[in-house]
C-alpha positions as CSV (number, residue, x, y, z in Angstrom):
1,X,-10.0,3.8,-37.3
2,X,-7.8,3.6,-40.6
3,X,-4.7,2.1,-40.3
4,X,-1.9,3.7,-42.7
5,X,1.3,2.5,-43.8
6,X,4.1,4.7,-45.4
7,X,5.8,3.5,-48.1
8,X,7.8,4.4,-51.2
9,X,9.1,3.0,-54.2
10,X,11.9,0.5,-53.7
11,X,10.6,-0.7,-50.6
12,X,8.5,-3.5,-51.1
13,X,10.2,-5.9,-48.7
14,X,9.4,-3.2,-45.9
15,X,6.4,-2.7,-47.2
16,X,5.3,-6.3,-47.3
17,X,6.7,-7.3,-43.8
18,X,4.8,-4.0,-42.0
19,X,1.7,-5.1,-44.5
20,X,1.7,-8.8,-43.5
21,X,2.0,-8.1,-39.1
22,X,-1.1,-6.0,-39.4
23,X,-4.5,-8.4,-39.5
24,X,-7.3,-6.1,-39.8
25,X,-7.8,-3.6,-42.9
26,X,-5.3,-1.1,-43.8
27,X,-3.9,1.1,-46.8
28,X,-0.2,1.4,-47.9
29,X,0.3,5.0,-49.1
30,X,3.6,4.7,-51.4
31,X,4.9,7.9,-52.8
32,X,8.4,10.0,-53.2
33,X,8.3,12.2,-50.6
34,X,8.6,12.0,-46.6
35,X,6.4,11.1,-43.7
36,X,4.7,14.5,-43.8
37,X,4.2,13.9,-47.5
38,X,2.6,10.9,-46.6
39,X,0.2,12.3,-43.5
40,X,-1.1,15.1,-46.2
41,X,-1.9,12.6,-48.9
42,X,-4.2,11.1,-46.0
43,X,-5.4,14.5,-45.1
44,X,-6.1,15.3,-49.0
45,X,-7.7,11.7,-50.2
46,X,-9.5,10.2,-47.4
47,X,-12.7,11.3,-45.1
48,X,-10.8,9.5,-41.9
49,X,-11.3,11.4,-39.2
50,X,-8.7,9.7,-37.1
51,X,-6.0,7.7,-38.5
52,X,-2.7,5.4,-37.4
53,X,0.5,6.1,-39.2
54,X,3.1,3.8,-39.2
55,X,6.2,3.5,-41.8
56,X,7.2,0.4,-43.1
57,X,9.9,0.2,-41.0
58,X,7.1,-1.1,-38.2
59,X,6.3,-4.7,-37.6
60,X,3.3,-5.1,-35.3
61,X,4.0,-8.1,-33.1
62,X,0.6,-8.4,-31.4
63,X,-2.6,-7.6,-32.6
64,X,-3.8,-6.6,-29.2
65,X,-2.2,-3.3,-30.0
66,X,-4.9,-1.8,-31.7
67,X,-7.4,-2.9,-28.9
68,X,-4.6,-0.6,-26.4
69,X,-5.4,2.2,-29.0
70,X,-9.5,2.0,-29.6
71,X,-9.5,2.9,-25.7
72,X,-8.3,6.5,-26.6
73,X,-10.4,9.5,-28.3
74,X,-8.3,11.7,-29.6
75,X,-4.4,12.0,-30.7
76,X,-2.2,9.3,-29.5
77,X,1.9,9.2,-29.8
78,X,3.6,5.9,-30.2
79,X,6.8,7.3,-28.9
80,X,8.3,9.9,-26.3
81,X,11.8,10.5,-28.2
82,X,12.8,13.0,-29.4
83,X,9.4,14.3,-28.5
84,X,5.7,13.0,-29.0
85,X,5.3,11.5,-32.6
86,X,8.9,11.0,-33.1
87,X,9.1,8.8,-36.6
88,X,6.0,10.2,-36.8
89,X,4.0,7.4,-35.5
90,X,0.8,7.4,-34.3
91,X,-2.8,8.6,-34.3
92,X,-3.9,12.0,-35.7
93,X,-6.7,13.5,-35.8
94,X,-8.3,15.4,-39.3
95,X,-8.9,18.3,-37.4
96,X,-5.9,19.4,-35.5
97,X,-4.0,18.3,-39.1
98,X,-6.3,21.3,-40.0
99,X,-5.1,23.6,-37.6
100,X,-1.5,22.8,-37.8
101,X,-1.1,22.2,-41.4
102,X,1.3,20.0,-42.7
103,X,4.2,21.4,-44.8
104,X,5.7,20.4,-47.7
105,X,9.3,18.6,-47.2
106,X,12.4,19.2,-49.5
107,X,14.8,17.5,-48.0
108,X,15.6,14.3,-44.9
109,X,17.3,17.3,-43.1
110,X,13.9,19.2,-42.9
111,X,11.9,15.8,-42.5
112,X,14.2,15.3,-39.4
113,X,14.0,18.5,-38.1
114,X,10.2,18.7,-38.7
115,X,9.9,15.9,-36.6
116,X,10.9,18.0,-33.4
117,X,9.3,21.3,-35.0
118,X,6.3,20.0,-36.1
119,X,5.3,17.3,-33.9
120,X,5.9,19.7,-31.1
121,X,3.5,21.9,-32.8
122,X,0.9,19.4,-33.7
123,X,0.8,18.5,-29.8
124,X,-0.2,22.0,-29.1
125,X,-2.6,22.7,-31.1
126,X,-4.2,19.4,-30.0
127,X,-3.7,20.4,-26.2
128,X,-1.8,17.8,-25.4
129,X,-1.3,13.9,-26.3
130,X,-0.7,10.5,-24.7
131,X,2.1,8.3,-25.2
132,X,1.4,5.3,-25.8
133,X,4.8,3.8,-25.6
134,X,7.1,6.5,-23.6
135,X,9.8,3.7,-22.6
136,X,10.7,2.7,-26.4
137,X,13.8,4.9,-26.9
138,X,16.5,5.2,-28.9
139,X,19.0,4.5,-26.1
140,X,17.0,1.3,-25.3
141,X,17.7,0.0,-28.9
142,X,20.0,-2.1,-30.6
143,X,21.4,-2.3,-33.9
144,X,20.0,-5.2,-36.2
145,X,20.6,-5.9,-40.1
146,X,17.3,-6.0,-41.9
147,X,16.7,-5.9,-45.4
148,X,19.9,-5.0,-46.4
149,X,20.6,-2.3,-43.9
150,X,21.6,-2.0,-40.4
151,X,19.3,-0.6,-38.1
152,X,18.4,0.7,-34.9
153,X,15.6,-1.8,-33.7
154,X,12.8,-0.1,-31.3
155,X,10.7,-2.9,-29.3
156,X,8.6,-3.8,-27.0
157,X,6.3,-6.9,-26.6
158,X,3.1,-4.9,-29.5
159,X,5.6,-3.2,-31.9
160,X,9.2,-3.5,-33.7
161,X,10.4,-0.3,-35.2
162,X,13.3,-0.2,-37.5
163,X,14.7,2.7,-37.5
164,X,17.4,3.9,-40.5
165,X,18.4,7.1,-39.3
166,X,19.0,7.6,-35.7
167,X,22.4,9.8,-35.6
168,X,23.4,13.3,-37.3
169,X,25.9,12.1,-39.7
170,X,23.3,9.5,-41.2
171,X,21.7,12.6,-42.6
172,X,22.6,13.3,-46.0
173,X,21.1,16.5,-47.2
């Protein structure tokens, strides 16, 4: 399974930390726009049928974590909150991306709220997901500086998520 890593310009401390925790092969996929933008430049210039998206905001802290995910088939969440795939995270599958769709983001206020809407939409259409991780929640972080920005850190004993934007008023447009 292709491992992908979200990136974008101006981020290549993030991008080298969630680059250097992951030990088997991988692609970074750096661009301007959102997660979603991200997912659909997968969808448009690879064959995988199944991938793993993480942002570079992930660390993985154990490499046993991708043996955890070869035991599933299909879609698989990394987290329960807001809803399956929040930060986007985890494994899709090429053909319910086809289903779906993925739209086009204009701003982090649609990204955010595309993350409820469109997750929620993905899970349908593929009948239902696991999740992997359902007790790494926002109320069971804590706030961390990290590269130059405080954060709301996500772990468990495979992963560290840090997370940039976890309230309302961090949201600018």
């Amino acid at each position: 399974m292709l491992t992908v890593i979200g990136s974008s310009p101006g981020r290549e401390q993030w991008l080298a930390d969630a680059s250097n925790s992951i030990q088997s092969e991988h692609i970074a996929v750096v661009n301007y726009g959102y997660e979603l933008a991200k997912i659909r430049w997968v969808l448009e210039n690879t064959t995988a049928e199944r991938f793993l998206f993480l942002q570079d905001s992930f660390i993985v802290k154990d490499q046993s974590f991708f043996d955890v995910l070869s035991l599933f088939t299909g879609s698989v969440a990394l987290f329960n909150d807001p809803v399956p795939y929040g930060c986007f995270a985890g494994v899709f599958e090429r053909s319910v991306l086809e289903k779906v769709g993925v739209p086009v983001v204009a701003s982090k206020r649609d990204a955010v709220r595309l993350e409820v809407d469109w997750s929620n939409r993905y899970v349908e259409a593929a009948g239902g997901v696991p999740v992997l991780f359902p007790e790494v929640r926002d109320e069971t972080g804590y706030i961390q500086s990290h590269n130059g920005r405080d954060n709301l850190v996500l772990e468990n004993s495979f992963i560290i998520k840090f997370k940039g934007t976890w309230k309302e008023e961090q949201i600018d447009s």
